[in-house]
Each structure stands twice: as structure tokens, then as C-alpha cells.
Backbone as numpy.savetxt, mean C-alpha at the origin, in Angstrom:
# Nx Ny Nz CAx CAy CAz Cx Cy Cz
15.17 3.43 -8.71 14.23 2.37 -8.38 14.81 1.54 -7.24
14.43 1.33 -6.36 14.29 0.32 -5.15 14.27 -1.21 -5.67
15.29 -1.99 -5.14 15.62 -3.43 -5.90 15.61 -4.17 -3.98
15.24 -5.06 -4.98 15.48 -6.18 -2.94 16.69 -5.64 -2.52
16.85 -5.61 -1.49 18.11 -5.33 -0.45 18.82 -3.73 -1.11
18.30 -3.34 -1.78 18.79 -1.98 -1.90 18.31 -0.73 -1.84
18.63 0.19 -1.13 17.38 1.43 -1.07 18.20 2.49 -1.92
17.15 3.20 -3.03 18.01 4.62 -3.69 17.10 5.37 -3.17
15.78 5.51 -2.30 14.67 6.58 -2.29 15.19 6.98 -0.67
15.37 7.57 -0.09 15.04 7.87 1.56 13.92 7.74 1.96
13.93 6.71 3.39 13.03 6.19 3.80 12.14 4.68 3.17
12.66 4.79 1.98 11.52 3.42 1.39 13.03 2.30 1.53
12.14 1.10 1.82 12.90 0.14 1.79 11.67 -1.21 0.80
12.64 -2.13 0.12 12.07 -3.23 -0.63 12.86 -4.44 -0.39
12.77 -5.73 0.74 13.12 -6.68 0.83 12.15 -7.22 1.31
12.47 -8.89 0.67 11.88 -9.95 0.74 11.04 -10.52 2.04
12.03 -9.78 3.10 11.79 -10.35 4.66 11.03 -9.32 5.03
10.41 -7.71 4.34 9.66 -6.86 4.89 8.43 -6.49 4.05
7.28 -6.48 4.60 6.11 -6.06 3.76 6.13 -7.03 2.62
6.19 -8.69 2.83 5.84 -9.53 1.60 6.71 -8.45 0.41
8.27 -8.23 1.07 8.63 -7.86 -0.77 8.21 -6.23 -1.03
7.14 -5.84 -0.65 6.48 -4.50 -1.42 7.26 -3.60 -0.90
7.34 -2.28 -1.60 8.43 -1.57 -1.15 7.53 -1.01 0.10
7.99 -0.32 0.81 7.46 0.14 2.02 7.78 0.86 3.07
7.72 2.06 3.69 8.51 3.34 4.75 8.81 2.29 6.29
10.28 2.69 5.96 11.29 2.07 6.59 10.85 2.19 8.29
10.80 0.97 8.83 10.87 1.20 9.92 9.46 1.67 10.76
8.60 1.11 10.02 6.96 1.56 9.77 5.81 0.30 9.40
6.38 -0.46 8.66 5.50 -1.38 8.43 4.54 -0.70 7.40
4.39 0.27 6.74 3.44 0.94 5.44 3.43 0.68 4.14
3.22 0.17 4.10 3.34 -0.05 2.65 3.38 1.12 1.52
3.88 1.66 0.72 3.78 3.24 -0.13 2.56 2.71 -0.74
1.64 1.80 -1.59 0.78 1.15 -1.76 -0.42 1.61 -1.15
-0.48 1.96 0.27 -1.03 2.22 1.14 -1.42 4.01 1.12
-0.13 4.27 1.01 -0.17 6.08 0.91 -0.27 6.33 -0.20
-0.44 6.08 -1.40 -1.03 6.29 -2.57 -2.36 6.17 -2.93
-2.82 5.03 -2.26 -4.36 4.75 -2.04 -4.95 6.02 -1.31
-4.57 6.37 -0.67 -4.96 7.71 0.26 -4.92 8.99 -0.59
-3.35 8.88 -1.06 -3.75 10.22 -2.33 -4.06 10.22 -2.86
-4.75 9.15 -3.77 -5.43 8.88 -4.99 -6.79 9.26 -4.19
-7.32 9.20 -3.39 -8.66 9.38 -2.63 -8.40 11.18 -2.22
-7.70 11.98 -3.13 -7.73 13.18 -2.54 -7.56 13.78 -1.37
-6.38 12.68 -0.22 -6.39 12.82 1.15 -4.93 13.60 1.02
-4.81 14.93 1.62 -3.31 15.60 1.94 -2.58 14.73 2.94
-1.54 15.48 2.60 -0.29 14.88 3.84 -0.83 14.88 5.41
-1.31 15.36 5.88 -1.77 15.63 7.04 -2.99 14.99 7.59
-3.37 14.42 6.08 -4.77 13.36 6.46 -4.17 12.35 5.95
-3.16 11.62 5.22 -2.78 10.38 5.45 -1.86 10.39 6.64
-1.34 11.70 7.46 -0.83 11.25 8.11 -1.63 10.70 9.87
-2.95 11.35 9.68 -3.76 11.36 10.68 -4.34 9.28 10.72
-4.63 8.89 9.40 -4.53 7.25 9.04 -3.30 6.31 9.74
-1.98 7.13 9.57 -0.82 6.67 9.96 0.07 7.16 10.58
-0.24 7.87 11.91 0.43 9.51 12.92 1.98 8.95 13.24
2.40 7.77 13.14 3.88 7.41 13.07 4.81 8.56 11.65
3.95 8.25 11.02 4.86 9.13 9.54 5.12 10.18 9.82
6.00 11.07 9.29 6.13 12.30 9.28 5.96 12.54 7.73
5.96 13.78 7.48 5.47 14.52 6.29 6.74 13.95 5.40
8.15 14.19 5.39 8.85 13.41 4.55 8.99 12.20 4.16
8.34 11.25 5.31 8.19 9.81 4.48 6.97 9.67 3.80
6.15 10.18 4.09 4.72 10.38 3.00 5.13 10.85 1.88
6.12 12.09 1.49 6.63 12.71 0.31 7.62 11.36 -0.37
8.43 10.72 0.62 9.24 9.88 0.22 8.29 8.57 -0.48
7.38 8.37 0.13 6.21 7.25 -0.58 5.65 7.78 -1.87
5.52 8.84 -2.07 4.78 9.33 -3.24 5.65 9.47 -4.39
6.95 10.00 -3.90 8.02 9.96 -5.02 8.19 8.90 -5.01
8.49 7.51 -4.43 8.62 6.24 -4.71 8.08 5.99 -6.32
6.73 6.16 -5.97 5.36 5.91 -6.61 5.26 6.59 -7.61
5.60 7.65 -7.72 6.39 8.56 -9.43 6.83 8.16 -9.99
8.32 7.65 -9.38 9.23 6.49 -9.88 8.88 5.12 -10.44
7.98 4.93 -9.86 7.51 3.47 -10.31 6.22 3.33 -10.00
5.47 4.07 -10.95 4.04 4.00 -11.25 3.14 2.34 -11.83
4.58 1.94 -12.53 3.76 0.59 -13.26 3.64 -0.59 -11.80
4.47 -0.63 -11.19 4.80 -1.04 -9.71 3.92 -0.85 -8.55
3.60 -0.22 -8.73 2.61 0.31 -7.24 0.93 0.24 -7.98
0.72 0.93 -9.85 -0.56 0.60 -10.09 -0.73 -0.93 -9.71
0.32 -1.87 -10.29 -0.06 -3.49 -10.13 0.23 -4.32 -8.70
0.24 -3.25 -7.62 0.01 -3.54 -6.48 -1.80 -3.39 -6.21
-2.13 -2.49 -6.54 -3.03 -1.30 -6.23 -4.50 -2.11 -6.86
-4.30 -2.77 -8.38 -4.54 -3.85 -8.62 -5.10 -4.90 -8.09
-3.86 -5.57 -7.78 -3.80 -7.06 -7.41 -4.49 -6.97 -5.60
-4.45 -5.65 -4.70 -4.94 -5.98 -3.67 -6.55 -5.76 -3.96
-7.01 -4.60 -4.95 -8.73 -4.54 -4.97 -9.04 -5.54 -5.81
-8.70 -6.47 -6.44 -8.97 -7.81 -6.80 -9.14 -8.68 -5.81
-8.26 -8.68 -4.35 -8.50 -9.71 -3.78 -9.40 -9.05 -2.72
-9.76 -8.25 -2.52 -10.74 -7.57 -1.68 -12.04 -7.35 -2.71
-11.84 -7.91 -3.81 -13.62 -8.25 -4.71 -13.91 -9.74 -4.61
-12.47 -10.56 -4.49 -12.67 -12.38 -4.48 -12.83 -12.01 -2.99
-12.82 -11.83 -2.31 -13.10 -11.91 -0.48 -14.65 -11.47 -0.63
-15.30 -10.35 -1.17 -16.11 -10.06 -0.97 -17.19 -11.15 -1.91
-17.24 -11.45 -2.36 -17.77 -12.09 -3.19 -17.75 -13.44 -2.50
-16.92 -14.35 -2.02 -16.92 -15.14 -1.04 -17.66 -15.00 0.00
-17.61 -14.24 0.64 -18.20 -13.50 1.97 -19.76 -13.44 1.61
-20.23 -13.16 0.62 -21.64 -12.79 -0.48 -21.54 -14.38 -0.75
-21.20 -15.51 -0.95 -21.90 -16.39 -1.40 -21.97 -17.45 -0.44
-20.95 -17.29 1.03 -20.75 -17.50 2.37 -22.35 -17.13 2.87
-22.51 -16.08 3.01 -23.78 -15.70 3.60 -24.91 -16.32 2.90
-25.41 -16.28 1.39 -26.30 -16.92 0.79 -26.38 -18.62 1.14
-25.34 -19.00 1.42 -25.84 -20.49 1.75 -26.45 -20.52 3.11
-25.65 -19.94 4.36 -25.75 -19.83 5.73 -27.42 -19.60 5.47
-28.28 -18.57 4.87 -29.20 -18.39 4.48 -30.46 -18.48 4.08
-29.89 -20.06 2.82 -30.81 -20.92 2.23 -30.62 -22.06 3.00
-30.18 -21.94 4.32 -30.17 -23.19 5.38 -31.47 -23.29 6.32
């Protein structure tokens, strides 16, 4: 498992000063969060890598084994961001209804 300031996975890194904390492919700015969302959507290596053409095929493998490793970790990422992309939308939906009834 990946701890702040320490990497055991190749390629994933998890500190405080990168990606808000989330673990994430080194030197990339990706969040593994990100490439799981993609495989969970039935997208191969070659189509998350077409989303993100910086990666190569081993840091995509390296994100997914992350994400093996720490399934409870990345679901309550996975979580906590389509929660705030339902409070945005829903804002956005009650944003427009006033603009509306103006």
C-alpha cells in the first residue's frame, strides 16, 4: 500500500503536495481514480490510454494494480467525486430554475 511520502507500487505516487493526497501516476498528474473509472466503463489499455496518450501501458497496469491493492481506497474516492458531481449538478438544476422563474 502507498502511504504519504512513500511509494511500494511503480509509478504510483501518494503525497500530500500531489493530486490533493490521492494516490496518482507519477509524474502525470492522473489520478489511478481516474483510470479505474475508465475500466470500470469497459475501456482497454489502449482506450484509456487514447483519454490520457502521456501514459504508457505499464502505468495504466501500475494504476489498476494500485486499485487491487486498495479497492476500499479508490471505491471511496470513486464515491466521494460522483457525489460531488450530483451536488454540482443539482446546484446547476436549481441555478437555472431561478434564472428562469425571473
Amino acid at each position: 500500500m502507498a502511504t504519504a511520502g512513500k511509494v511500494t507500487h511503480a509509478h504510483i505516487v501518494k503525497r500530500p503536495d500531489y493530486c490533493s493526497g490521492k494516490a496518482a501516476i507519477d509524474h502525470t498528474r492522473v489520478r489511478v481514480m481516474n483510470v479505474v473509472f475508465l475500466h470500470k466503463q469497459g475501456k482497454t489499455t489502449a482506450e484509456i490510454q487514447e483519454t490520457y496518450p502521456d501514459l504508457t501501458p505499464a502505468q495504466v497496469y501500475a494504476a489498476l494494480a494500485y486499485y487491487y491493492d486498495n479497492p476500499e481506497e479508490i471505491e471511496a474516492e470513486l464515491r466521494a467525486d460522483e457525489a460531488a458531481a450530483e451536488r454540482y449538478e443539482q446546484e446547476r438544476a436549481e441555478a437555472m430554475a431561478r434564472r428562469s422563474a425571473k
